[in-house]
Structures are given as C-alpha cells and as structure tokens.
C-alpha positions as CSV (number, residue, x, y, z in Angstrom):
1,X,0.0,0.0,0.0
2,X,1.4,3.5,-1.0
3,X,1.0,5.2,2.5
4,X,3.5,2.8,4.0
5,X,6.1,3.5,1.2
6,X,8.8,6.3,1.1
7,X,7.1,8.0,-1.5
8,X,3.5,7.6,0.4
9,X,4.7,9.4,3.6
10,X,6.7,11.8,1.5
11,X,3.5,12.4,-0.5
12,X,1.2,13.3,2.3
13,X,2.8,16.4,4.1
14,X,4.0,17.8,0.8
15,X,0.1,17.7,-1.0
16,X,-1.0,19.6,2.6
17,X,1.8,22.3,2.2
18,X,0.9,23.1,-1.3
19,X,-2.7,22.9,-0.9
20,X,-2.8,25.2,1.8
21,X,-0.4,27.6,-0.1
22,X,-2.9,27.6,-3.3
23,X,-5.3,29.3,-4.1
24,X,-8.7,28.3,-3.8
25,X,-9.1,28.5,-7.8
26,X,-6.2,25.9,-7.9
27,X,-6.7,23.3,-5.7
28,X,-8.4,21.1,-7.2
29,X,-6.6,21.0,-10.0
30,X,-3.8,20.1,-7.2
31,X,-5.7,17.2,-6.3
32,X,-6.5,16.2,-10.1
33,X,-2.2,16.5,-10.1
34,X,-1.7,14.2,-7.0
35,X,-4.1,11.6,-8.3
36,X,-2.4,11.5,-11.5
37,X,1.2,11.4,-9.3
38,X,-0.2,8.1,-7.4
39,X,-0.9,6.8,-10.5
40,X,2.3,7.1,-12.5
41,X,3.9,6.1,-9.2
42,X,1.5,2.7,-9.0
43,X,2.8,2.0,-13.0
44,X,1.8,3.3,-16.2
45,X,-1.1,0.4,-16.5
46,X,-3.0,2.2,-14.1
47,X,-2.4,5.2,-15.1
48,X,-3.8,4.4,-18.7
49,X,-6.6,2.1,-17.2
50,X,-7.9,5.3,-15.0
51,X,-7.5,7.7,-18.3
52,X,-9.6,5.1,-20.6
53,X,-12.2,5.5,-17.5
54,X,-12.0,8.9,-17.1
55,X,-12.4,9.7,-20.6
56,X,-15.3,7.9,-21.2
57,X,-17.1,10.0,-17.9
58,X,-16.2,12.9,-19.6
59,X,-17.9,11.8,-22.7
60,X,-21.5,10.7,-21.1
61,X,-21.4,13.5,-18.0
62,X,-19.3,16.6,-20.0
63,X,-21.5,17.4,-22.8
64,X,-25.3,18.6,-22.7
65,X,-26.9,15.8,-24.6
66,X,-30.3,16.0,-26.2
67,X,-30.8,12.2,-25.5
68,X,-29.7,12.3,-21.7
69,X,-31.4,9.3,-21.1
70,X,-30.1,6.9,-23.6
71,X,-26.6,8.5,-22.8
72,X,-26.8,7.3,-19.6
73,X,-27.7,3.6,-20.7
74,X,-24.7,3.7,-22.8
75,X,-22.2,4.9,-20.0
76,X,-23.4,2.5,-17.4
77,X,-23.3,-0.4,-20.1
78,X,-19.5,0.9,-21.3
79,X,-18.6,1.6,-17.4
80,X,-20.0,-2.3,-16.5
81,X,-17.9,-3.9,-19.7
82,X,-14.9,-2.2,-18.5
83,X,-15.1,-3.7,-15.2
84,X,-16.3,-6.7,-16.0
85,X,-13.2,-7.1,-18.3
86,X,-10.7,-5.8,-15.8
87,X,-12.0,-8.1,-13.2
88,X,-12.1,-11.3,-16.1
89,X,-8.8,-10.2,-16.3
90,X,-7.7,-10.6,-12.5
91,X,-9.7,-13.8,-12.4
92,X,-8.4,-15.7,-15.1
93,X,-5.1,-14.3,-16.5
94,X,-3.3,-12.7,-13.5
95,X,-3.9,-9.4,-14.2
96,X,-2.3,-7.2,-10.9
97,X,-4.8,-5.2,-9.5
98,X,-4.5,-1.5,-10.8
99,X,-4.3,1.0,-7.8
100,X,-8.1,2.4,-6.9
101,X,-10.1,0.7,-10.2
102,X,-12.7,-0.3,-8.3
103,X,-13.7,2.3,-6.2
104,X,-13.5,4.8,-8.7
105,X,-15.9,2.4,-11.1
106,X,-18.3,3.1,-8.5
107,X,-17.9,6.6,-8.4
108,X,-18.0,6.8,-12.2
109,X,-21.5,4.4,-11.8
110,X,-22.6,7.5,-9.3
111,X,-21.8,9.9,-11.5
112,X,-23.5,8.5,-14.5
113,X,-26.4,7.3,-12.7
114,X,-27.7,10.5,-11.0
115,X,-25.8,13.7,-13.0
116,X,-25.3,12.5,-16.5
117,X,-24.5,15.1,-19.0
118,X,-23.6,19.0,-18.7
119,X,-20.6,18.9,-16.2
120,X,-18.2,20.9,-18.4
121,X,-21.0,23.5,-19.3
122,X,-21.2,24.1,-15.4
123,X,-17.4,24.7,-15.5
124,X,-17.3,21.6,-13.2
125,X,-14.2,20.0,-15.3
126,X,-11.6,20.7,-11.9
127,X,-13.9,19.8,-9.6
128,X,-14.9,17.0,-11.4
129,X,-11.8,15.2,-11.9
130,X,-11.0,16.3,-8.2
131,X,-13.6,14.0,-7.2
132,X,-12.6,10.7,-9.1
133,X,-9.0,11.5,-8.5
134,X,-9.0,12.2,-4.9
135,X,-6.0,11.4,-3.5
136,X,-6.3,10.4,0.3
137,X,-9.5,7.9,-1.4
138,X,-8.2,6.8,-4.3
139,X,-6.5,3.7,-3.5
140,X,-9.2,1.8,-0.7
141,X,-12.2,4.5,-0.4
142,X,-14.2,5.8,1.1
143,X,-16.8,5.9,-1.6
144,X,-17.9,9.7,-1.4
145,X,-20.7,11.0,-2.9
146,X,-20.2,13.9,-5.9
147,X,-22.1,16.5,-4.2
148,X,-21.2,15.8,-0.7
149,X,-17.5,16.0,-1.9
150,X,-18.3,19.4,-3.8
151,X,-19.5,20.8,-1.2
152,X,-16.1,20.0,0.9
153,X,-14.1,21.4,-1.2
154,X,-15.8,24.5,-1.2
155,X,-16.3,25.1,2.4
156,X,-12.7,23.7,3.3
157,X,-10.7,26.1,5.2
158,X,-7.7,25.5,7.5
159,X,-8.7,24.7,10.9
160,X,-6.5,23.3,14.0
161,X,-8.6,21.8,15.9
162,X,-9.7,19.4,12.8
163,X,-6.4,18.8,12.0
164,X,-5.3,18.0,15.3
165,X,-8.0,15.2,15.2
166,X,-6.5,14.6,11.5
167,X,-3.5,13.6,12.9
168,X,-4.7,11.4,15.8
169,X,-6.7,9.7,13.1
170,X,-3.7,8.9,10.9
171,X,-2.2,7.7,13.8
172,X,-4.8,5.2,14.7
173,X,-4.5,4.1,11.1
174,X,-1.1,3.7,11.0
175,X,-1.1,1.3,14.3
176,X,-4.1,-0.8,13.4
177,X,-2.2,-1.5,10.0
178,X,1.5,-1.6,11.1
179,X,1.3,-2.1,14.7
180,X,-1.7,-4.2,15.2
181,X,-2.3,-6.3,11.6
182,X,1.3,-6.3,9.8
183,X,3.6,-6.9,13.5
184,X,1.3,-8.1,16.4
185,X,-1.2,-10.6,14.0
186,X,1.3,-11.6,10.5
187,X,5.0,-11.7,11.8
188,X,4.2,-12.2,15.7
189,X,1.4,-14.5,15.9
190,X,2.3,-15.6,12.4
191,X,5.7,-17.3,13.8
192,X,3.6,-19.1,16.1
193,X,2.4,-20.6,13.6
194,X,-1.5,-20.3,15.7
195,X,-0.9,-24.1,16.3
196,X,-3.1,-26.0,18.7
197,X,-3.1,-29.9,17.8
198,X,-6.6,-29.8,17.9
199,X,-8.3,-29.7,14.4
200,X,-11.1,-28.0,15.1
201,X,-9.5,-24.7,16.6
202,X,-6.1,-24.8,14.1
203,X,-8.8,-24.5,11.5
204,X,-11.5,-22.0,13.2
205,X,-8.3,-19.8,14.3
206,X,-6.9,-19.0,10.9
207,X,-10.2,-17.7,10.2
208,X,-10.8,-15.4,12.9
209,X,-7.2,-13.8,12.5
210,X,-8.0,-13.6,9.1
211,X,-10.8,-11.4,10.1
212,X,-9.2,-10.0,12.1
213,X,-6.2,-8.8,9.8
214,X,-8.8,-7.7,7.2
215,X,-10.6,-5.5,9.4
216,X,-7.3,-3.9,11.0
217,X,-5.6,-3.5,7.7
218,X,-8.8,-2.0,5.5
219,X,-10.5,0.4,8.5
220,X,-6.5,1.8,9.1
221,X,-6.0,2.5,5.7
222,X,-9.6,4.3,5.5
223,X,-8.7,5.8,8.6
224,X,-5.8,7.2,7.2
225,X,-7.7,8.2,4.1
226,X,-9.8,10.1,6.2
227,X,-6.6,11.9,8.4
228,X,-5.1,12.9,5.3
229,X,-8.7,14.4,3.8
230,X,-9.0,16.2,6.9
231,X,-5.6,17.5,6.7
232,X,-7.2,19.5,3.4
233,X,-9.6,20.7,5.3
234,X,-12.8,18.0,3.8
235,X,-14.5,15.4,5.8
236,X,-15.4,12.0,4.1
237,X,-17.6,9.2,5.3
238,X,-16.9,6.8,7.9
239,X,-16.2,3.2,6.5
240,X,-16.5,1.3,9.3
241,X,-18.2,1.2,12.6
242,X,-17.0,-1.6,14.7
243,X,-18.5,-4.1,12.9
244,X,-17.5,-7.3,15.1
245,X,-20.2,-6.3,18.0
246,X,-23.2,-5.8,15.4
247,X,-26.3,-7.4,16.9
248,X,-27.4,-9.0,13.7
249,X,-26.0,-9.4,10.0
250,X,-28.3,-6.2,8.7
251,X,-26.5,-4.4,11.0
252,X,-23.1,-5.6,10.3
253,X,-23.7,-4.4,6.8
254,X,-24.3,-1.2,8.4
255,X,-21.3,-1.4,10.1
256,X,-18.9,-2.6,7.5
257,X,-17.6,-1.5,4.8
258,X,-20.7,1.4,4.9
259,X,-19.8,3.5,1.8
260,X,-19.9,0.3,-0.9
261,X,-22.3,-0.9,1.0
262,X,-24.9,2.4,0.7
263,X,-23.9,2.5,-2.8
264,X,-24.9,-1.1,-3.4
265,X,-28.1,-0.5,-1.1
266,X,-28.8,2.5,-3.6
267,X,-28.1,1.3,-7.2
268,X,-28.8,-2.3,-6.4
269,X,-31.1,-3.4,-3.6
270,X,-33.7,-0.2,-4.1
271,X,-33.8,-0.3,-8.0
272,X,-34.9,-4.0,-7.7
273,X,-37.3,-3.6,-4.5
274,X,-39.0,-1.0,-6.0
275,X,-39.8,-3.1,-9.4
276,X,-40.0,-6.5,-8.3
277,X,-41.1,-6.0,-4.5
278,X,-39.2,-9.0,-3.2
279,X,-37.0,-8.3,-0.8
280,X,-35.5,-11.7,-1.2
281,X,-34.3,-11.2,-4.8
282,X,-32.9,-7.8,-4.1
283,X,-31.0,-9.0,-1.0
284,X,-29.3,-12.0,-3.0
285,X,-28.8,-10.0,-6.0
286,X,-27.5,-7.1,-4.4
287,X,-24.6,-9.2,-2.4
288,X,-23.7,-11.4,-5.6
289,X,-23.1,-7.9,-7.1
290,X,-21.2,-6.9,-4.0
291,X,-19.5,-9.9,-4.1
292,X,-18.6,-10.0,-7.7
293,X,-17.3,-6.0,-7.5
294,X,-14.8,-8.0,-4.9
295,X,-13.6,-10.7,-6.9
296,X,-15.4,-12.4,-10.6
297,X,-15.0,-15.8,-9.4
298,X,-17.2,-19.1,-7.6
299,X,-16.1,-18.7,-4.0
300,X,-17.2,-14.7,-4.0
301,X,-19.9,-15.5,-5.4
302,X,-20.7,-18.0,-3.0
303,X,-20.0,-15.5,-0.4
304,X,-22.4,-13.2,-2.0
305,X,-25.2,-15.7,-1.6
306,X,-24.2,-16.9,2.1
307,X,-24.6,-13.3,2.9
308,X,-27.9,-12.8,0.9
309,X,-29.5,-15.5,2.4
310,X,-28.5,-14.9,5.7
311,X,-30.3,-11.0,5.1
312,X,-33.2,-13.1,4.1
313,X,-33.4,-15.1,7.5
314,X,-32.7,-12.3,9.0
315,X,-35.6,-10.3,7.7
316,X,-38.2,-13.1,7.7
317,X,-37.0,-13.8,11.4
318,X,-37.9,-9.9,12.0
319,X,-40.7,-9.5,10.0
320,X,-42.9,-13.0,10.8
321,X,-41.8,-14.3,14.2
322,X,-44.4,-13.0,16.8
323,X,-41.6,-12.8,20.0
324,X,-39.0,-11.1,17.3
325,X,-39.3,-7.9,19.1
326,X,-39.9,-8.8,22.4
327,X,-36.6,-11.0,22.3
328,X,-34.6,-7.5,21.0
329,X,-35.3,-6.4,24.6
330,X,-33.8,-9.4,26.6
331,X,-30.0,-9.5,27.2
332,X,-29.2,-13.0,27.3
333,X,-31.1,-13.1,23.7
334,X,-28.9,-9.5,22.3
335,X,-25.9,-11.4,23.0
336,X,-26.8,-14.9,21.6
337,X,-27.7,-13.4,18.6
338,X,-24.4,-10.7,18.7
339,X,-22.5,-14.1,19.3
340,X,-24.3,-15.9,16.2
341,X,-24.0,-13.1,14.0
342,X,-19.9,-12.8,14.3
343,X,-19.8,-16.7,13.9
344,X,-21.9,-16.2,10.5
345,X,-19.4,-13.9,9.4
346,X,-16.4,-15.9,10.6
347,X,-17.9,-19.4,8.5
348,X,-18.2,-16.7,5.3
349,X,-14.4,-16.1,5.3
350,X,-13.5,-19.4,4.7
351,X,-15.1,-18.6,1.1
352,X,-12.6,-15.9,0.7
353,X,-9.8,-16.8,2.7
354,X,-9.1,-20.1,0.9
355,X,-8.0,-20.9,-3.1
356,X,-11.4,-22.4,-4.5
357,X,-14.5,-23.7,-3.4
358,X,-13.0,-27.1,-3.0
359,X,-10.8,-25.8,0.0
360,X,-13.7,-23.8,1.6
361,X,-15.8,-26.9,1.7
362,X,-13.3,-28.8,3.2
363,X,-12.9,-25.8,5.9
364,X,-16.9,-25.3,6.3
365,X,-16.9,-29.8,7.0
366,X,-14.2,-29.7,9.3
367,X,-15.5,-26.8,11.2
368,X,-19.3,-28.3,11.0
369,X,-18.1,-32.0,11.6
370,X,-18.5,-32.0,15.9
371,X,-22.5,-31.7,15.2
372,X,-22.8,-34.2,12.5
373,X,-23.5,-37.6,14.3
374,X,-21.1,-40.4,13.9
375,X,-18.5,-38.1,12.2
C-alpha cells in the first residue's frame, strides 16, 4: 500500500503544504495532479486504465446531450464492460490489480447514474476530476458522494482543531495496520504458527485472525484516508463502525464497509425492490453484485449468496416471528444473537480466505463436523 512507502509518507505532508499555499481556484486542479502522481507512481497500466475510464465519464457526463437518457444507458453499459473485463482479467489471467479501479468504477457508476450530461458546461471539469482522482481515497475508499464531496471542497478552510483530530486519526491508522495487523497478527502470531493440535481450533483460528487482519488492515487505511482528507480541510464518510459487535447481519452491513455498502443499497437493492417488490431477490442479488465487485470468481460468489440468504433469514425472522421484538429487549437473547451473528461472518471467510470452493468446503466440513453424528 502507498502510504507505508517512502514515497506515500513523503506524498502526504508535501500535498497539505501546497494545498494550503494555493489558491482556492487551484486546488483542485492540485488534487486532479496528486491523483495522477499516485498513478504514475502505482505504474503506467494504471495510469492508462484510469485515463480510458475517465475519458469515457467525460464523454456521457461533460457534454449537454439531447438524448440524456439513452446517454446514460450507454455509459453504465461501457462503465459495467470495462469492469467486467478488468475483473475477467484478475480472475483468469493474472492481471495485478491496478491502484483504486474499483472504487473509482463506483464513483464513475454514481456519476453517470444520478448527474449525466452538462458537467463541463457548469465549469465543473476541476472539480470534477478532483472527485474521481481524490487522492487520500483513491487507493481503498471511502466511496464519497459527488455532491457531498463538492460541497467540501468549497467550504474547506484550514482549521486546527480538525487537523489536530487529522493527525490522531492517521495515527490510529497507522497502528491498526503496522502495529496491530502487519507486527502483532502476521510476523508475531504468524511465527507461532497459531498451532493447537486440535483440528477443530487450528482451523477456526486461521479464520478469525483472518478477520481480524482484514478489518485492522482495510479500517486503518480508510482511517488514514480520512486523516489525510481532513488535513485539506474535507470530511469524508466513515467506512466502518465496529463491525464485530453488530447485533445481527443487517446491522453488520451497516457497520462494514458502509460507503460500498450504501452504494450497493442504492443502485442495487432499491432499483430492484422498487420493481419486483421482493426483498428476497434484491437481497441476494445485491450481495452477488457486491460480491462480484470483490472478486469475478465461484467462491465470492458463494459468499455473496451466504450473505444474501443470511439477510433473508434475517428479515423473515424480523418480519414474521411473533416474539421477534420482544426478544430484541432481553440480554441473554442481544448477546446470543451478537454471538451468532460474528460466527456467520467468521464461517463466510472461509469462502474468501481459501484458493477455490473445494478448499472452503473442506474448511466449512471440518468446522461443521462435531454436530454431525457419527462423524
């Protein structure tokens, strides 16, 4: 990750300087120059991955077209074949990940979806490319929203109390990921090797850490990414809200991951609710996709649809048991189902911590195998 390079923490103090010594007229295209600097620094097929991207947003959302609609057809459908190929191409021939494609496919879909055309009639171009090219997001997120983010940019203005909370918020990311994930979890615990001689636990263990590392590695990085916005003076969503004590899975997806997760919740769960009015379609559908946006291959989207149906349960337990609500007020019941709902989510990494499905179902029997009878 760039922020833990020479370059990354070189990067950082020098983009505050100069954006604080700008002007206002010029700081976005300072940002639009950073972005473009993280690029070239990430390697030149990233750099001309993001320009074939941004280049076709600037064709559906720059001009004023007379056909807005059908415009808008065509971007998403050239926005989902671009994706679609880059992830093939991860899945199937090795491709190496290039730096902040995904996230900034969602804020292309955003932009599409809900401004279309007339951007550079607005005189929006700066501000625009600001947005996609953001650098403190760009590599892991958060996803912000356009006008949220314009709004920022206008209002920003130095202030030391926030950047005093900046910097104890890049501090916090820097130990979760270096301290906590990268030391403590992967080379300490790692040389242990986490072994037990019981079955059962050396296999349930590697999950949990894998959690674990996940969540200590993505939340620092986003809140490092949210430091280093505040440091220019613009506040971007929170991504995640301890997300291990969630009561139940909705609200785990409330908790994790929130920004992709709203963003799914808008462009995929409500546009399918609203037509189809089945809640269980629009849950599974809507995690396949999130799945998929993860990874194009059989164990995400398994994961996708152990996560669907366990928002189906979930909801048909809420919505048709007769005690549902009642139970929500006992304590011993709270932290059964707190308890049930982390165990859920520790079963669905062995979809995504192991090579193929073959190796998760052999994970998933072991771990099942003490309530099977006779096994």
């Amino acid at each position: 990750m760039v922020w833990l390079t020479t370059f990354g923490l070189l990067f950082l103090p020098v983009m505050v300087v100069l954006y604080w010594r700008l002007s206002v007229a010029w700081r976005s295209w300072l940002l639009v120059g950073g972005g473009i600097g993280l690029l070239v620094h990430d390697g030149w097929a990233s750099l001309l991955a993001w320009t074939a991207l941004l280049l076709w947003v600037a064709l559906i959302c720059g001009p004023q077209w007379r056909h807005r609609g059908a415009m808008q057809t065509l971007g998403l459908t050239g926005l989902l074949l671009m994706f679609g190929g880059y992830q093939f191409g991860k899945a199937s021939h090795g491709l190496i990940p290039w730096l902040g494609y995904a996230f900034v496919s969602l804020k292309a879909w955003h932009m599409i979806a809900e401004h279309g055309g007339g951007l550079l009639r607005e005189g929006r171009a700066g501000v625009t490319l600001a947005y996609l090219l953001f650098p403190p997001t760009l590599a892991v997120g958060p996803v912000q929203r356009y006008d949220s983010f314009r709004l920022e940019l206008l209002r920003a203005r130095w202030n030391s109390a926030m950047a005093s909370q900046a910097l104890q918020r890049l501090l916090y990311g820097y130990v979760k990921v270096a301290l906590l994930a990268a030391y403590l979890l992967n080379h300490k615990l790692g040389m242990l090797g986490m072994g037990t001689g019981n079955q059962w636990l050396d296999t349930y263990l590697p999950l949990l850490g894998y959690g674990l590392n996940l969540y200590w590695q993505f939340s620092g990085y986003c809140d490092i990414a949210i430091g280093f916005a505040a440091l220019l003076g613009i506040r971007v969503p929170e991504n995640f809200h301890f997300p291990f004590s969630a009561s139940n899975l909705q609200d785990f997806w409330r908790r994790w991951h929130i920004t992709v997760s709203e963003w799914c919740r808008d462009f995929v769960f409500r546009p399918i609710l609203s037509r189809t009015r089945q809640y269980m379609l629009a849950s599974l559908v809507s995690m396949v996709v999130l799945g998929l946006w993860h990874e194009l291959s059989p164990r995400y989207l398994a994961w996708g649809l152990f996560h669907g149906a366990g928002l189906v349960v979930t909801h048909l337990w809420a919505k048709h048991m007769p005690w549902a609500a009642a139970l929500r007020t006992n304590a011993l019941w709270r932290a059964a189902s707190w308890f049930l709902t982390l165990q859920f989510v520790i079963l669905s990494f062995a979809l995504t911590s192991t090579p193929d499905l073959a190796a998760a179902w052999r994970c998933l029997a072991t771990l099942f195998a003490p309530l099977i009878p006779g096994s």
